[in-house]
C-alpha positions in Angstrom: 78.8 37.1 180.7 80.3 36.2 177.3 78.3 35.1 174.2 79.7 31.6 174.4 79.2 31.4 177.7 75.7 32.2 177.6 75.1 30.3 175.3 76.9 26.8 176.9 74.6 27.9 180.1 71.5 27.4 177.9 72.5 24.2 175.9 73.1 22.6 179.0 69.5 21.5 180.7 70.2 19.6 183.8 68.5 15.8 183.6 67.6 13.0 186.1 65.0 11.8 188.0 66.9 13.1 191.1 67.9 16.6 190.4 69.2 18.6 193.3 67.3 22.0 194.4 70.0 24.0 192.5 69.6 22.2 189.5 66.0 22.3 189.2 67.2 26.3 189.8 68.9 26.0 187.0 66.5 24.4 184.9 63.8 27.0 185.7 66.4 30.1 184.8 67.5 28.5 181.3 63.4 28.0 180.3 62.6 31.5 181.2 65.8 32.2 179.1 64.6 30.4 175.9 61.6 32.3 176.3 62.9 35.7 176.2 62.0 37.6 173.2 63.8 41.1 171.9 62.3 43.1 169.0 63.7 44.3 166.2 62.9 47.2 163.9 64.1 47.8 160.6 63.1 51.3 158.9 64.2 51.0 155.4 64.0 53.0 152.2 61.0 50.9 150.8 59.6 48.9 153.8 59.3 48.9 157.8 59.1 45.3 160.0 59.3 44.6 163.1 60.2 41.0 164.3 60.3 39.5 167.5 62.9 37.4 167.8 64.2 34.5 170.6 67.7 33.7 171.7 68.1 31.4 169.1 67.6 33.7 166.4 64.5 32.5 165.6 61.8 35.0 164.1 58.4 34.5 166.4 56.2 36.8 165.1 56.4 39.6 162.2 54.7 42.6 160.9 55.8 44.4 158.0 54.5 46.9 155.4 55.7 48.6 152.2 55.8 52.2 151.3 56.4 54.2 148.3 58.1 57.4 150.5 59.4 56.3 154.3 57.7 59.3 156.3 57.8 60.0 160.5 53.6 59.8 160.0 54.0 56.7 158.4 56.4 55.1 160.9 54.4 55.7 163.9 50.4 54.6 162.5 53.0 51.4 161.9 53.7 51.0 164.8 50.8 52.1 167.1 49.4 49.0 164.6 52.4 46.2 164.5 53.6 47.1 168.7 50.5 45.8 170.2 50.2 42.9 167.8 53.0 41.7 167.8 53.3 41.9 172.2 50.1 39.7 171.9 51.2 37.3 169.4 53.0 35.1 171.9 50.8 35.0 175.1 52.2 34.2 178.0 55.6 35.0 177.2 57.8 37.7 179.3 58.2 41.0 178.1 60.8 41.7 175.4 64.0 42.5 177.0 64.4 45.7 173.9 64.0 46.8 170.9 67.0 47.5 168.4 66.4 49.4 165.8 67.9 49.4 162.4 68.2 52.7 160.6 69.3 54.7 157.8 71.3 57.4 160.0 70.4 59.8 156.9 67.2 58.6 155.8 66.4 61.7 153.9 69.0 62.1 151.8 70.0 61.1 148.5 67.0 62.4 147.0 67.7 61.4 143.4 67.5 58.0 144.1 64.1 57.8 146.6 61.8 60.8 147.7 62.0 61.2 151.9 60.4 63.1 153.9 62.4 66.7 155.2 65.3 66.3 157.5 63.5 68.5 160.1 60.1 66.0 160.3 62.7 63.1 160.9 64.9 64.9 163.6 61.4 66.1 165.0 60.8 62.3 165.8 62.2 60.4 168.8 61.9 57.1 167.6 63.3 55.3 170.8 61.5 57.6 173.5 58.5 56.5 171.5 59.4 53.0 171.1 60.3 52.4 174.9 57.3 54.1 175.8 55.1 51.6 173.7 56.9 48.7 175.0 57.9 49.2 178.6 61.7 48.3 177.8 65.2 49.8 176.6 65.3 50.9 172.8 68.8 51.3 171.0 68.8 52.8 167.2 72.1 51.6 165.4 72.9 52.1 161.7 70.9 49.6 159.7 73.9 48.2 157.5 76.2 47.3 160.5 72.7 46.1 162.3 72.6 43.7 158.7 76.6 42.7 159.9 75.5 42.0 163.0 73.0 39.5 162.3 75.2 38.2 159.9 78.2 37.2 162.3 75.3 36.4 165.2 73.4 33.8 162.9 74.8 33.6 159.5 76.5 30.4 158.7 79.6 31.4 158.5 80.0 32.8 162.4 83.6 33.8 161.6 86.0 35.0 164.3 89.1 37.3 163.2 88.7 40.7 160.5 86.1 41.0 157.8 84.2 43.4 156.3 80.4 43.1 154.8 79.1 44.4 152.2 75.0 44.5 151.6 73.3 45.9 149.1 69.7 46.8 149.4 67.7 50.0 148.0 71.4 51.8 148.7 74.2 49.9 149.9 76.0 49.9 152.8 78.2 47.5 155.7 79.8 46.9 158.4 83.3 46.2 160.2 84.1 43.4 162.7 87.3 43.3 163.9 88.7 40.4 166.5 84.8 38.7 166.2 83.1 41.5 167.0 80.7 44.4 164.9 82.7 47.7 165.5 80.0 50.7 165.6 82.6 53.5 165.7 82.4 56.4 167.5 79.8 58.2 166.3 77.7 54.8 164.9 78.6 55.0 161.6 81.7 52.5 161.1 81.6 50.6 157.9 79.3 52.9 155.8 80.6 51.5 152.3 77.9 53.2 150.1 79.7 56.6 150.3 82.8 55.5 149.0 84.5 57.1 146.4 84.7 55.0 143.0 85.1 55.7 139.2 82.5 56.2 137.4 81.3 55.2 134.0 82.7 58.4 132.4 85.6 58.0 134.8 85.2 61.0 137.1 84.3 60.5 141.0 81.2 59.1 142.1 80.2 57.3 145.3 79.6 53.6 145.2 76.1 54.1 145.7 75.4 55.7 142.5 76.4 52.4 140.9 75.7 49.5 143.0 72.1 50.0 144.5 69.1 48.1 143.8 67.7 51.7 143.2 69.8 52.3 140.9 69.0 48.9 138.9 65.7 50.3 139.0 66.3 53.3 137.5 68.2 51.7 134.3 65.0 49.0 134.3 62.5 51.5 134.1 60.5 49.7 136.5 60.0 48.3 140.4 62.0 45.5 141.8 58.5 43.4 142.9 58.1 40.8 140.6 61.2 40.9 138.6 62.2 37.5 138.1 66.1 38.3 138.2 66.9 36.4 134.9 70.7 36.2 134.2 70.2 36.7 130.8 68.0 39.9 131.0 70.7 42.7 129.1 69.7 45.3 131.9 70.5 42.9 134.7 74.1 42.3 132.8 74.6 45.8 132.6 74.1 46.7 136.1 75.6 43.7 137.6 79.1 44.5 135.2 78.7 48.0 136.7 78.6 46.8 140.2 81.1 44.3 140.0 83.6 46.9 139.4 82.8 49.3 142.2 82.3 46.7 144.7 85.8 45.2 143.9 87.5 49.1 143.8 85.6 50.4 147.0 86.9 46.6 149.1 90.8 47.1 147.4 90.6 50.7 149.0 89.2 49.5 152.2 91.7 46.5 152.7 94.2 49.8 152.4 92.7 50.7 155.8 92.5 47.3 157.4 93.8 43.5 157.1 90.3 41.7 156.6 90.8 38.6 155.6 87.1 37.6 154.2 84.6 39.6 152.4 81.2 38.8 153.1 78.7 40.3 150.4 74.3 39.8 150.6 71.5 41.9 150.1 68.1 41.7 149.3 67.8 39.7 145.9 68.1 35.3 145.4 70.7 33.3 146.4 71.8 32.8 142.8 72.2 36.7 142.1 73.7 36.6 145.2 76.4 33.3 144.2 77.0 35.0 140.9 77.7 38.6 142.5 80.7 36.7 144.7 81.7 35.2 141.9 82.1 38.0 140.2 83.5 40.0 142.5 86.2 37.4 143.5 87.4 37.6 139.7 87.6 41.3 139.7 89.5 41.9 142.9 92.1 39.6 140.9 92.2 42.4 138.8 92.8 45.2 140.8 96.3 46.7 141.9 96.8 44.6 145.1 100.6 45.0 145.4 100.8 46.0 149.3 97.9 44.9 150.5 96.2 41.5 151.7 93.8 40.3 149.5 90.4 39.2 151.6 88.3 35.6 150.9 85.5 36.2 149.5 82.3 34.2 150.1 78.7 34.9 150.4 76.6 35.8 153.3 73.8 33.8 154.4 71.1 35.6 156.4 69.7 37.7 153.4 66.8 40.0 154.0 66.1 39.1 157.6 69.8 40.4 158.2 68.8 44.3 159.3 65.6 42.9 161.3 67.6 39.7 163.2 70.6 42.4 163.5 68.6 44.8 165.2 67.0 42.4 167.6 70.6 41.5 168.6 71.7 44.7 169.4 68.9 44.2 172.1 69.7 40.9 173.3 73.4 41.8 173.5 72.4 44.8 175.2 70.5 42.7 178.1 72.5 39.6 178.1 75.8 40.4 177.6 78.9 42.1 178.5 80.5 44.2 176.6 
């Protein structure tokens, strides 16, 4: 079954005050359909949620939690805490179909950014045996950028068809790759990770894209935690870091349309919509400014899902994973 056949089947609810036996069939098939439910997990570098989420993208019920330092310990009293409660926050409703979770594939590295817990705790942990366990259904751990892509191109506004590449920059940054409509994983899970990229750095040598354009980074030059800040444009430590960015962003997507033909650039993360206009702006200016000769230069527009995009990606994976074909 395709996406847009699926969904057709669902839009269309049979009416009439003399339905035949296979319509009223029908009818029951596509209200047990709207009720299904899929979870979504997102393990991130400061925080942990999990959502449940219906077939309409729709969030149902949430738990989430903070953390200074994203441990294995920490992950699991989360979730022997937010599983239960969020299975019982919809009574009545049938079992989630899965969970997809979104996830750093390297969540302990990078140290001089964010202090992790050890490699050998995290690879001690199996986070979907665990997960399936607690909820009685199929659990699939993708990378948690091209989880952010996914829920992009599944519920973003702009569902685009065709090439693009996303860009998202949370605590690191990262992305993802669709090619002909679709979120390309790559072999080994770990298509479209941007953040590694090599760029120039302020002193010119080599450095990877996520030593410039990262919310922890910001941090770093603000001397202080994101919560709170009020993003002013005119703060001089915002203008700093956002300069900085601007210029890797639009040198790491010149070298990546070297690769590919994407024809749209799609760029969020987690700050407000008019960071998030500005940074496109920005960014569209710079790529003017690049050595394009050769290559086909990408639109570039903004996404539109935000900070749900990991969680509502995740949950896809799971949805797609029960409902769809591949």
């Amino acid at each position: 079954m395709t996406r847009g056949a699926f969904f057709s089947g669902v839009e269309h609810r049979p009416s009439g005050a003399n339905q035949t036996g296979g319509a009223l069939h029908n009818q029951r098939l596509v209200l047990t359909l709207l009720r299904r439910r899929a979870l979504g997990l997102k393990v991130g570098r400061r925080s942990v949620e999990l959502a449940s989420v219906d077939l309409a993208g729709g969030i149902v019920a949430r738990r989430g939690r903070d953390w200074p330092v994203p441990t294995p310990d920490a992950l699991v009293r989360f979730l022997d805490q937010a599983v239960p409660e969020i299975l019982s926050a919809t009574p009545g409703a049938p079992p989630p179909c899965g969970t997809g979770i979104a996830m750093p594939y390297e969540i302990w590295a990078w140290d001089d950014y964010a202090r992790h817990a050890p490699r050998a705790e995290w690879e001690a942990l199996d986070l979907v045996r665990r997960i399936e366990a607690q909820t009685g259904a199929p659990a699939h751990l993708r990378n948690d950028m091209t989880c952010a892509a996914r829920g992009e191109l599944a519920w973003g506004t702009r569902r685009a068809a065709g090439d693009w590449i996303y860009l998202y920059i949370g605590a690191l940054p990262g992305g993802g790759v669709v090619l002909d409509g679709r979120v390309r994983d790559g072999r080994l899970g770990n298509a479209g990770a941007l953040g590694p990229l090599p760029v120039r750095g302020g002193a010119g040598g080599q450095v990877q894209l996520l030593d410039i354009a990262s919310l922890l980074r910001f941090e770093q030059m603000a001397g202080r935690d994101l919560a709170g800040y009020d993003w002013a444009l005119d703060d001089p430590v915002f203008e700093t870091w956002l300069g900085q960015t601007v210029k890797a962003l639009a040198q790491a997507v010149t070298a990546a349309c070297a690769v590919l033909d994407f024809e749209l650039l799609v760029i969020d993360g987690l700050f407000p919509d008019h960071v998030r206009e500005l940074l496109v702006d920005r960014v569209r200016a710079a790529m003017a400014e690049q050595d394009l000769r050769g290559l086909i230069v990408p639109e570039v527009a903004a996404g539109s899902v935000g900070a749900d995009a990991r969680v509502l990606g995740a949950a896809t994976v799971a949805l797609e994973a029960e409902f769809f074909l591949s």
